[in-house]
N, C-alpha and C positions, 0 to 999 in steps of 0.2 A: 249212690249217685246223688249228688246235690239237687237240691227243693231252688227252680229257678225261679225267682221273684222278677217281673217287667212292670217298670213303672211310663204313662206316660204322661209326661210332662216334666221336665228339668227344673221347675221354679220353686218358690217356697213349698209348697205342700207334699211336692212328688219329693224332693231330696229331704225335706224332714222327714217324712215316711224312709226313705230309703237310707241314712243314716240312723235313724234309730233302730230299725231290722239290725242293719250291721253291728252295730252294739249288742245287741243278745245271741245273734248267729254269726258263727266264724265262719270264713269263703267255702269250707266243705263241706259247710253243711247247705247252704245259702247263698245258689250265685242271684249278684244283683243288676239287673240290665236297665238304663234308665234311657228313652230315645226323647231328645229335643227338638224342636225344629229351627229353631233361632242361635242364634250362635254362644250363649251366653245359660249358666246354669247358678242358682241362687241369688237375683240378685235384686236391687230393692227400685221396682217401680215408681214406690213414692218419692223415691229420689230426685228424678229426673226433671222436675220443672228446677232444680234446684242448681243441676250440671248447664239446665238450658241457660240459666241467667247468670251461671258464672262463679254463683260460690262454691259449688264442688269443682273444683278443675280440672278433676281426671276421673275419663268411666270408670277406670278399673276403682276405684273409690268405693263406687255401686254393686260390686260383686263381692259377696263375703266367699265363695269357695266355687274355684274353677273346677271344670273336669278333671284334671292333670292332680287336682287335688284329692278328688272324689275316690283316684285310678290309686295313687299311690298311698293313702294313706286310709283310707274304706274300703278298698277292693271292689269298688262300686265303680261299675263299665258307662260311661254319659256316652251314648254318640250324639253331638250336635249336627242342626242340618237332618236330621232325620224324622219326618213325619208318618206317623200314624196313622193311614188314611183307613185301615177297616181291623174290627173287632170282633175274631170268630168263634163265639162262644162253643159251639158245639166241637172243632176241633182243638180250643183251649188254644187257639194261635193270634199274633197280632200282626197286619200286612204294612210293610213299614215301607215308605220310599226314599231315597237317599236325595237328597233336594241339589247335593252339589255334584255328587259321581254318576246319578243317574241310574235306573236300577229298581227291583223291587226284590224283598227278601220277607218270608216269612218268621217268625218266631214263637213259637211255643212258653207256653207258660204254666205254671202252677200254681202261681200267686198274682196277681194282677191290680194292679193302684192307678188308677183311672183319675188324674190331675192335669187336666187339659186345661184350666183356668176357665176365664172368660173373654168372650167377642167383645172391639168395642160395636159401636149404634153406627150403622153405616145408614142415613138419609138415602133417601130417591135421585137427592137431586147431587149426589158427588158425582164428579165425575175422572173417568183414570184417563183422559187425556189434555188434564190442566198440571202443570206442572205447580207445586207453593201451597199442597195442601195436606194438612199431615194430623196422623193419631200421635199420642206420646204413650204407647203403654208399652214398649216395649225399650231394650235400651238399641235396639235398629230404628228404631223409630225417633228415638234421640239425635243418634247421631247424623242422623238424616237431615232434619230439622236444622242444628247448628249447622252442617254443612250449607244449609240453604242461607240460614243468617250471616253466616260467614262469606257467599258469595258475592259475586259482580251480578248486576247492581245491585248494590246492599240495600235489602228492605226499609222501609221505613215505616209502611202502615200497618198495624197488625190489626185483623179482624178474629177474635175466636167464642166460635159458637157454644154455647153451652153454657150454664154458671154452676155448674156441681163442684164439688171438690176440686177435678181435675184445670176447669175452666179458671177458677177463679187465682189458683194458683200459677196456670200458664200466662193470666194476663197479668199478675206481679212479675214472673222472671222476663218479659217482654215489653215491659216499663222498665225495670231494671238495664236491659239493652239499652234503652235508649230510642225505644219505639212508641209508635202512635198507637196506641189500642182501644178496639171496639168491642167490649163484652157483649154478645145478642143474646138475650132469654126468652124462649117464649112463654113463659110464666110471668107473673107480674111481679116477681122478687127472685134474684141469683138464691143459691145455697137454699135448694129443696129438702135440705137433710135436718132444715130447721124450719118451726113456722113463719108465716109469711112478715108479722109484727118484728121478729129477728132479724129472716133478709135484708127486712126495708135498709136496719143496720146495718149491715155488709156492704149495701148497695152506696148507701150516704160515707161511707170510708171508702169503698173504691173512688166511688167522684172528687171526693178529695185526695187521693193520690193522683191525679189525672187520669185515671180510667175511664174511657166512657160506656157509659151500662146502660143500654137501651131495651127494656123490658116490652111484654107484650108485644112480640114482634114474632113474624113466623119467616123464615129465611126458605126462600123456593128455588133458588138457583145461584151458579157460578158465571161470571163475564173472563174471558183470557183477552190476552192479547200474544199474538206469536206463541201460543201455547202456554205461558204463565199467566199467573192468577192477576186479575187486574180489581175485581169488584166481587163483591158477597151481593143476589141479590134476592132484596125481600120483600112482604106484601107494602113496605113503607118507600120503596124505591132502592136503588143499588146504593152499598157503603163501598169505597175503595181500598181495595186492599192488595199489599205486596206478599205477604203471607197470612196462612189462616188456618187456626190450627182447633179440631174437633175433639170436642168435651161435652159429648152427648150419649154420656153413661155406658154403661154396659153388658151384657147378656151372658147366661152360664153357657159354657159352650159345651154342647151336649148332643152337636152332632153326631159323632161315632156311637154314641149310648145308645140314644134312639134307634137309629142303624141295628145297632146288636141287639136290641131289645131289651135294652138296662132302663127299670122305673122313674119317670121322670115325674116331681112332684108339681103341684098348683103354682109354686112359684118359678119353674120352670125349671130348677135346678134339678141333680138328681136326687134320685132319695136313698137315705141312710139311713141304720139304726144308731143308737148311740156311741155303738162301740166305730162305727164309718164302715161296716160294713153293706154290700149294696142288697136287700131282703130279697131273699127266694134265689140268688145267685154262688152259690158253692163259693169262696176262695177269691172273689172280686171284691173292693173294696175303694172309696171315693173320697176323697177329700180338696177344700179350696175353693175358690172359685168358681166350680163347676156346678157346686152344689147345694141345697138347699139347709139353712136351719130352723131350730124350734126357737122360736123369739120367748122368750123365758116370763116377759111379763105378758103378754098377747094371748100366748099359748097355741099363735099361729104360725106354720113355715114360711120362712123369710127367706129371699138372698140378699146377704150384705157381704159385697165382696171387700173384705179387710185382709190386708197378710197378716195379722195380730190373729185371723182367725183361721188361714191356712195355715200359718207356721202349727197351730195348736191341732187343727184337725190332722198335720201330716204326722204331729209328732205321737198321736192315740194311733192310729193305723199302725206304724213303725215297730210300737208297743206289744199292739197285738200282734201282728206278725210276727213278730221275737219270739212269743211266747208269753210275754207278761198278759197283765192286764189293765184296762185304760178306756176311759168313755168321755164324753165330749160333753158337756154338762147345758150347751143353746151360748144364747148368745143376746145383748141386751143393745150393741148397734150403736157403744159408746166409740165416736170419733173428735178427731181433732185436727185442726187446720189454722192455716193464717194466710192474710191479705195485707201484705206490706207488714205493717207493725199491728193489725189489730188482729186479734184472735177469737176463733170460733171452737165453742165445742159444745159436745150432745150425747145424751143418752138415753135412752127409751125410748117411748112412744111420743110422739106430733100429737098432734090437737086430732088431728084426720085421721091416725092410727086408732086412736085411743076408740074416736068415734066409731071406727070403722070395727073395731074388735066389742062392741058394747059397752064400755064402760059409762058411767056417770061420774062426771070431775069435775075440778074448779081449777083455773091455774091464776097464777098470779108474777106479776113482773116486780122485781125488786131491783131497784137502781143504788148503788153502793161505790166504794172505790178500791181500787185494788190495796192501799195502802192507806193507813193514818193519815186524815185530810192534811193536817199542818204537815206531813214527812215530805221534803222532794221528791217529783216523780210521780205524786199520785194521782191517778187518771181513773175515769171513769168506767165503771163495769153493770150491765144488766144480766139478771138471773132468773131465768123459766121454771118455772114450778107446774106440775102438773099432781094433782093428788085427787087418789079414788074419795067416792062420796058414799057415805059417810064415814067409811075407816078410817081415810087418810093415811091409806097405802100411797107413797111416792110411784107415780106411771111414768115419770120421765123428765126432762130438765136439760135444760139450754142456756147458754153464759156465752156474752159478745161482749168483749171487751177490752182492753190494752194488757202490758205486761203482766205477767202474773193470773191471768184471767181462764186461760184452756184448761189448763191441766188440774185447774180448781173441777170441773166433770168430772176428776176420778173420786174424788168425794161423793158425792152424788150417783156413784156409778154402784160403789160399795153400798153406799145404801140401797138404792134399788136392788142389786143384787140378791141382797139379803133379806129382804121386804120388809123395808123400816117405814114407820110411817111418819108425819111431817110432824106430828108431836115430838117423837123417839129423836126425831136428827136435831131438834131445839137445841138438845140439853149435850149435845155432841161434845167433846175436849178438843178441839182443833186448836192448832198453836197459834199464839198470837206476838208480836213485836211490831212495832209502828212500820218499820221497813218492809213489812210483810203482809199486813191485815190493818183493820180498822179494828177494833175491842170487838165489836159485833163483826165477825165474819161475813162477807157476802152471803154465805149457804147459809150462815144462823138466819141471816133478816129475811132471806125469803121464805124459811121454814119454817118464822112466826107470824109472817105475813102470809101463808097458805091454810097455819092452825085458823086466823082470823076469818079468813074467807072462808071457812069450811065451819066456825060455828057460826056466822053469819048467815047461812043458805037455811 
């Protein structure tokens, strides 16, 4: 009798898991049941402020692999619309409800992959009888959204809360429309994912795209009118708005775990070994979103919910479950984003991390150009250095700036990765052509300018 494997959660981490299983076990050895609640399996979240403004044109864009794909070519069962509302360890069952036929059915399991994602931040002051206020984490939550921009009367003023990733991004593709937008942070800089010296960046580029970024503000309420959203309102007085759309991060969703009594760690995700399975639980097993990792330079458990780090945690679980073997190695928090045309990215530890896990460090800011001053095109770039004291172990590193500027953090990432220190990355072979670099690379100048500060202390 087949070894039945249930996964719950449809998205990155549950179908990497559940298609790499299927790679090592054939259907008789290994049935695989994967239950969703939303209508939609694999598909890419970060997409979405991208479908909102128009340059992807079609969801199905955003979905690498349907069910109907999963069914016929993996032998992998998705029922979508189906939620997992309880997790019963002791009879090895999971109690699923049928969200569109109505219904409750249990399921038995042998193997169990626990990929529930994450919640987004639901504020005190939302309310579910304003019509025009919307999450984007979902691709329902998309189309919902356009559907709203697409209506009678067509929006015009956009308010959205939050400046993380998600925010910053949703008020470019609602500039992009053709709308009025109001970023609220109540931090005194958007983009908490970098220090506050970086924000300010972020914030002086949105202003110049016509964004407006109103920081240090705390937002305590909604005004409707006839049931639609009319005003955001804050401790500064109410901003107007036609739509308003919430980018105030989000949580492991860890409900059912707790419930069952699966280990939930400090960072609230759950806890796992390396290999993702969940400790002290037989044949359970967690990845994604839901969960917590080892921050590699810190050496503390972090949630940083990335699908770069679901797709990899589903696809160790997958492994092992096949049979192979496969371990998750942490994780270093390196991201990447953009605001119109300027570009943000990061890796390791903040200033506030850094301090927060005891280090002693110097950082230092290096101003540079993406390309050959004399070459067309070349725009200005800043680079964050963070280096332990006295080693001058690289802790982490931050770069805001034009073309050419994000994807320069995977440099930096490598190195961190591999604990190089700001000496070591001096002497680095990075490629150089005027179209592409200046002779001194961005990462070299701030690498000599961190050896300086660090024999300077």
């Amino acid at each position: 009798m087949a070894e039945r494997m249930i996964v719950i959660g449809g998205d990155a981490a549950g179908m990497s898991a559940a298609s790499q299983a299927r790679r090592r076990r054939d259907r008789t050895d290994l049935e695989i049941i994967a239950f969703e609640r939303g209508h939609f399996t694999s598909y890419s979240a970060c997409g979405i402020p991208y479908w909102v403004s128009g340059l992807v044109e079609d969801r199905d864009e955003l979905v690498a692999r349907d069910p109907a794909t999963f069914r016929d070519e993996f032998g992998i069962e998705v029922r979508t619309r189906h939620e997992v509302t309880a997790v019963d360890l002791d009879r090895r069952e999971v109690i699923v409800r049928d969200l569109d036929g109505g219904g409750e059915v249990r399921a038995g399991f042998d193997t169990l992959v626990y990929a529930t994602g994450a919640s987004p931040v639901q504020p005190d002051w939302t309310r579910d009888d304003v019509a025009g206020v919307f999450g984007v984490q979902t691709l329902d939550d998309g189309a919902a959204l356009i559907d709203w921009l697409e209506g009678k009367p067509s929006p015009r003023h956009a308010v959205v809360v939050g400046g993380g990733y998600v925010g910053v991004e949703m008020a470019e593709a609602l500039v992009q429309r053709g709308l009025s937008v109001q970023l609220l942070e109540q931090a005194d800089q958007p983009m908490s994912a970098v220090d506050p010296d970086m924000g300010e960046l972020v914030a002086e580029a949105m202003r110049a795209t016509g964004i407006g970024v109103r920081t240090g503000l705390t937002v305590t309420g909604l005004e409707e009118r006839d049931g639609r959203i009319s005003a955001v309102v804050t401790d500064e007085g109410p901003i107007p708005a036609d739509v308003v759309v919430l980018g105030l991060g989000v949580r492991p969703n860890t409900a059912l775990a707790e419930a069952a009594g699966l280990p939930i760690g400090p960072s609230g995700g759950v806890r796992t070994d390396r290999r993702m399975r969940v400790p002290g639980v037989p044949g359970v097993w967690a990845a994604g979103d839901c969960v917590e990792s080892l921050h590699r330079v810190s050496g503390m458990p972090v949630h940083i919910p990335l699908g770069t780090h679901a797709n990899k945690q589903g696809r160790v679980v997958g492994i092992n479950i096949g049979g192979g073997y496969a371990t998750f190695p942490g994780v270093i928090g390196t991201a990447v984003t953009k605001v119109c045309e300027l570009e943000v990215g990061r890796t390791g530890l903040r200033e506030r991390d850094a301090l927060e896990a005891g280090f002693e460090f110097v950082t230092v800011l290096a101003q540079s150009t993406n390309r050959a001053g004399y070459y067309p095109g070349s725009r200005p770039m800043t680079v964050k250095l963070l280096a332990e004291r006295p080693s001058g172990r690289l802790l982490g590193a931050q770069i805001v700036g034009w073309s050419e500027a994000a994807k320069r953090i995977d440099v930096l990432a490598v190195a961190l990765w591999n604990g190089m220190t700001v000496d070591e990355m001096t002497a680095l072979d990075l490629g150089y052509a005027p179209p592409y670099a200046p002779v001194w690379d961005p990462v070299l100048i701030a690498a000599r300018k961190a050896v300086d500060a660090l024999a300077a202390v």
